[in-house]
N, C-alpha and C positions, 0 to 999 in steps of 0.2 A: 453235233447239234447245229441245226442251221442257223441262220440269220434272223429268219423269219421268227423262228422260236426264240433267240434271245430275245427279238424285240416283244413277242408277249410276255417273256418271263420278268422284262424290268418296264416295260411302257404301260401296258395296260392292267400291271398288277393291283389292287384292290389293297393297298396297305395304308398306314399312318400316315404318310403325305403323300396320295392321293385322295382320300376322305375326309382331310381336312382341306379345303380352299379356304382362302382367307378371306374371299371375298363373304363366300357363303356365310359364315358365322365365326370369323378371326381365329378358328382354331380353338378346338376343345378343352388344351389347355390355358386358354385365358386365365385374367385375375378374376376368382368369384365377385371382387366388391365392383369389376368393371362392368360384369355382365348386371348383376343387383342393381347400380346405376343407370345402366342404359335400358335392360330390360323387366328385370323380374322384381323392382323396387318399388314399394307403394306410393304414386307421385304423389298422395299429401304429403307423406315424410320428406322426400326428395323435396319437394319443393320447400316444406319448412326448413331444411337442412341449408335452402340457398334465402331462408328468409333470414338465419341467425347470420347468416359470412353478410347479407347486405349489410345489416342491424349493426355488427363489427365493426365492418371497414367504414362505417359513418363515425362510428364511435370513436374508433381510432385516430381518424383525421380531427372531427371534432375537439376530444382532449386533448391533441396535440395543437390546437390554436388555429389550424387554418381555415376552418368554419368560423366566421365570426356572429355565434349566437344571440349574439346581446344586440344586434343588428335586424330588423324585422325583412327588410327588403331583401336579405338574399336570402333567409330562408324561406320567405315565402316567394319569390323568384325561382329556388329550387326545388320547391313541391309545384308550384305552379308551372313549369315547363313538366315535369311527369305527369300531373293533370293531365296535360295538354297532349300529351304524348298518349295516353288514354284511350283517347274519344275514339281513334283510327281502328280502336279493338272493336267498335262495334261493326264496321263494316267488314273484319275479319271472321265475326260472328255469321253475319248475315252470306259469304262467301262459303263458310265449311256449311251453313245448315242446306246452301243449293247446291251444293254437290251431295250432299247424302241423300236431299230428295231426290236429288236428280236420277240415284238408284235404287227408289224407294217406289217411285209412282210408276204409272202407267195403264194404258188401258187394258181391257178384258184382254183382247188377243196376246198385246205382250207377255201381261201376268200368265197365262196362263201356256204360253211355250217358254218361258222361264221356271213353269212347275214342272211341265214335262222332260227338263232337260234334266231338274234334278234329281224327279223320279226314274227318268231314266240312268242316269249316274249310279242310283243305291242302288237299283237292278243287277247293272252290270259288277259293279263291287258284291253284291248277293251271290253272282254266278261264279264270282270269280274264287272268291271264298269258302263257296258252298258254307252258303248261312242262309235259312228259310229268308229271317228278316233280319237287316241291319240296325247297331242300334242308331238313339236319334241324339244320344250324346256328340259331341263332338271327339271327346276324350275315349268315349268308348268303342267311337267308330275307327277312328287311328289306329287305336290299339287292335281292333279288328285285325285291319288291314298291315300294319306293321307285324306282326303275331301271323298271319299268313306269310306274308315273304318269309319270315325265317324259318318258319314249316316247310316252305318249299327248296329254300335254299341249304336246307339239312338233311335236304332229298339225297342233293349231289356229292356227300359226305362216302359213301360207299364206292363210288366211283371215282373218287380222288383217292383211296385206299388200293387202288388196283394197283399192281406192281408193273404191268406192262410197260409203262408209260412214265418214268418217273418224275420228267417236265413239266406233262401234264398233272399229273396227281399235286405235283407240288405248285402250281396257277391256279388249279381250283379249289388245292384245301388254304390258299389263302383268302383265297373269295370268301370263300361261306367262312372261313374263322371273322371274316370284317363285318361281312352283313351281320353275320349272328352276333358278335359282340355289342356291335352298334343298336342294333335290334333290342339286346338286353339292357339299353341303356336306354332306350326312348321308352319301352315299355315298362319298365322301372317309373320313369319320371310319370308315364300315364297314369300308373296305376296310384298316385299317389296328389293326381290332378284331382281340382275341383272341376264340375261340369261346366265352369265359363270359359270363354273360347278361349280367353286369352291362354289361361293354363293348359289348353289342350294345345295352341299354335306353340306356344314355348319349350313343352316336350321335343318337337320335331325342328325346332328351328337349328339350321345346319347340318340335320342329318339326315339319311336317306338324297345326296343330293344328284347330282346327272352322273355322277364320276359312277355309283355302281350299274347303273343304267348302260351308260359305253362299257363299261368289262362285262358285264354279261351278255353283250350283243355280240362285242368284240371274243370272246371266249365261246359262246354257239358257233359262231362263224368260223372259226380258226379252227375247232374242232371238228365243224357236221359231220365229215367221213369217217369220223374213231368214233362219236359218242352215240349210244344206242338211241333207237328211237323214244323209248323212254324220258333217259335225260333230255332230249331234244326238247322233247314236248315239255318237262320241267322249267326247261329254260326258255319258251315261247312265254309260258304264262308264268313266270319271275320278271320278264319283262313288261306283260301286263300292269302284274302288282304294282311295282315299279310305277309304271306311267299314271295310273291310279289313286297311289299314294302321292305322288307329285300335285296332280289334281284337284285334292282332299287337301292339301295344307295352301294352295292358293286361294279354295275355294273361302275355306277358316278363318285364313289372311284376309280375305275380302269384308266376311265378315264384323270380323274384331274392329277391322278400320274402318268402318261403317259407324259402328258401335264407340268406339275410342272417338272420333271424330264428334257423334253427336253430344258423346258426355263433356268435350272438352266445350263447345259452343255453351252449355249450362254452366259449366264451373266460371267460366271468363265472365258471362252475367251475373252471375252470383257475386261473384267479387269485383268486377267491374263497378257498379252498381255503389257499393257502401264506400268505394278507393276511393270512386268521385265527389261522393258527398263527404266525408271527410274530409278528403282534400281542400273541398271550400271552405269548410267551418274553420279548419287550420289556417288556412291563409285572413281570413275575416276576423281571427281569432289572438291573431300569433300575439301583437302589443298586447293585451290583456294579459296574456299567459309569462310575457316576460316581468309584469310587473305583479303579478301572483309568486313566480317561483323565486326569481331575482338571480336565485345562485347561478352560476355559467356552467356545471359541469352537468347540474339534471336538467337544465336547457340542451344540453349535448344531448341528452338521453331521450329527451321527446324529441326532437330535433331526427333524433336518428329511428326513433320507433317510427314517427310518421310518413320519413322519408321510405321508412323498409315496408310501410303498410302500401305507401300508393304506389308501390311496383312492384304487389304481390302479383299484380295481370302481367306482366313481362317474366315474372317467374313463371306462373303457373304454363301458359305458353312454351315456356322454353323448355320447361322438364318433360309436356307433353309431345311436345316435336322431337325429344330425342329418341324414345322409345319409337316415335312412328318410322322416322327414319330408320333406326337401326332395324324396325321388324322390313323394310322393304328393301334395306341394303341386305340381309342375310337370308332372303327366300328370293333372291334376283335369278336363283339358278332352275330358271323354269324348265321342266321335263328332261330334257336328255342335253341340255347345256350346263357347261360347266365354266361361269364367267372366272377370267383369269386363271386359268389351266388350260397348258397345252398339256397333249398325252402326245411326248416325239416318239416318230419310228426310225429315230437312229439306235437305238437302244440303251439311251443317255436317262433315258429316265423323265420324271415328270418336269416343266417347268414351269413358274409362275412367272404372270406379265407383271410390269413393275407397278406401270400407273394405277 
């Protein structure tokens, strides 16, 4: 076996650490409760989940004496600096609502080669598929096109069974066992999506990423003079698929964070809104209230619901940046790039960059 050949049989191989990048989506076996957290977690829970630990760690310092309750001026010193701290959410507001318009508006001509690019898009996914019409789900369009790649890649199952070749049979039947497994993993998660984007972007998030894209280029290529014109032509248009499906989850990604973006600007007004006015009644309020309750430890306790109410906008914000973050850190790996993976041809096998 030559050289060349070990280096496709360990560099470009299509296995468990190659299809996991970490960048892509931290690797498939993550902790469920990290991914529920970051991603697939409903942010009102999540964020109520960071209202009870505020509501605590107030409570805790409070009973333990170093809030001094019975004191007006620094609780309301410390609702009054979170007030304050507030006001800057509305200019954060007025900052995400101009960028979403910003890819919202436009005149006749824009709108209408922005319709054409995506009618042109379903077209080509139509052809590629052979599907009269595609659907307009998002969830069901993926699946589409996911469900194709592994139809085609189960093409080249017979010709990895040829015995001439045993190198080759054993590089391609790992190919198609990775696309297909993977394949039966996102499709699974599709079939089980609701129609909002987000369920459909979250199916595909991390899989399908550039790494099967480079081995099947890298495997056409290294093969063209053994593999019939057949397979050839299978593997042109797997890498279509490919480039396609890549396509369809930036384009869903674009989407959602359109979508996610505009709903957060609502939820921050929403609660924005009643944090502020509260916040003043409490502070206008707070001597009244000590000499209603008297006791010092359920002064702890308002003391700490109030303080946990006027930084439900610092929560609500921060639960919502994590998911946006995390969906634009784990689809970084646009078309045929595979961020932090080298694929070496010394026949060492895959490496990941550190930073």
């Amino acid at each position: 076996m030559s050289a060349d050949e070990r280096s496709i049989g360990t560099s470009e191989r299509i296995d468990d650490e190659v299809s996991r990048s970490d960048l892509v989506h931290a690797r498939l076996r993550e902790s469920p409760l990290k991914r529920w957290f970051l991603l697939d977690g409903n942010r009102y829970a999540i964020a109520g989940l960071f209202s009870v630990v505020v509501f605590a760690t107030c409570a805790v310092i409070g009973l333990a004496g170093y809030i001094p309750v019975t004191d007006p001026t620094t609780a309301t010193t410390l609702v009054g600096s979170i007030v304050g701290g507030t006001l800057p959410f509305i200019t954060i507001v007025l900052a995400i609502n101009q960028l979403v318009l910003s890819q919202e508006l436009g005149w006749p001509g824009d709108l209408e080669d922005r319709f054409e690019s995506m009618a042109a898009f379903r077209r080509e996914v139509e052809e590629a598929t052979e599907t009269p019409v595609s659907p307009a789900a998002p969830a069901d369009f993926l699946q589409l096109v996911v469900d194709s790649v592994v139809d085609r890649t189960e093409q080249l199952r017979p010709i990895a069974g040829q015995p001439d070749d045993p190198h080759r049979a054993a590089v391609l039947e790992d190919f198609v066992d990775a696309v297909a497994n993977e394949g039966a993993i996102v499709s699974r998660s599709l079939e089980d999506a609701d129609f909002g984007t987000f369920d459909a972007l979250s199916s595909v998030l991390g899989h399908f990423n550039g790494a099967h894209l480079y081995a099947a280029r890298r495997i056409r290529t290294h093969y063209a003079d053994e593999l019939s014109d057949e397979a050839i032509e299978t593997f042109d248009l797997l890498v279509d698929l490919l480039g396609l499906l890549a396509i369809a989850r930036q384009t869903f990604k674009t989407l959602y964070m359109q979508y996610e973006l505009a709903h957060l600007s609502k939820v921050l007004l929403v609660v924005g809104f009643p944090t502020l006015l509260g916040g003043g009644i409490f502070m206008m309020t707070y001597t009244r209230i000590i000499d209603a309750v008297g006791t010092p430890w359920v002064l702890v306790l308002v003391v700490s619901a109030v303080v946990t109410f006027v930084f439900l906008p610092f929560v609500v914000l921060l639960v919502y940046t994590f998911r946006i973050a995390s969906i634009t850190s784990r689809t970084a790996d646009f078309g045929p790039f595979v961020p932090r993976v080298e694929f070496r041809e010394d026949g060492k096998g895959l490496e990941e960059n550190a930073d």
